[in-house]
C-alpha positions as CSV (number, residue, x, y, z in Angstrom):
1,X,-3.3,136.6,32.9
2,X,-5.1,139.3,31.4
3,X,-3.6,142.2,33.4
4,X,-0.2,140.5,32.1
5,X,-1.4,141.0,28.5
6,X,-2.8,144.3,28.8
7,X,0.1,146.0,30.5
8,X,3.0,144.0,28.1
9,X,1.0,143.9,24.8
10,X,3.6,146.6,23.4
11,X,6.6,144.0,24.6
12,X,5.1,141.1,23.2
13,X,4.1,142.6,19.9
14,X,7.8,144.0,19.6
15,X,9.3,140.4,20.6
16,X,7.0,139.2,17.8
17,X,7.9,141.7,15.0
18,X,12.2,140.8,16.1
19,X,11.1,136.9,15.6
20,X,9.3,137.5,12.2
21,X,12.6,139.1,11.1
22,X,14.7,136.5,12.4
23,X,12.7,134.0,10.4
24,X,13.1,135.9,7.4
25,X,16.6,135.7,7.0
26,X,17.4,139.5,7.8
27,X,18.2,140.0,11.5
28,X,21.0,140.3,13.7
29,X,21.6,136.3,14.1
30,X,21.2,135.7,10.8
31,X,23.7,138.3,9.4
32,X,25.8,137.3,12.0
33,X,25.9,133.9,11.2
34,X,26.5,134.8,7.6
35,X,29.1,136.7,8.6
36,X,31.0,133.8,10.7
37,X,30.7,131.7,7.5
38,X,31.5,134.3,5.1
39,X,35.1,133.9,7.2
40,X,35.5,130.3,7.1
41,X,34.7,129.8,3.5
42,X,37.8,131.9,2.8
């Protein structure tokens, strides 16, 4: 298990920083689905 985390510590730490901005409110998914209901509110 440790060989796994030293050899993939960039990967995890990358996977990490794309879920923090998920959460936020300011990734891809999210502006996506503000996108889809930016359409069916009109």
């Amino acid at each position: 298990m440790n060989e796994f985390l030293d050899k993939n510590k960039k990967l995890i730490l990358i996977i990490l920083i794309i879920i923090a901005i998920e959460l936020s409110g300011h990734g891809i998914f999210a502006s996506f689905i503000r996108f889809l209901n930016s359409i069916n509110s009109v």
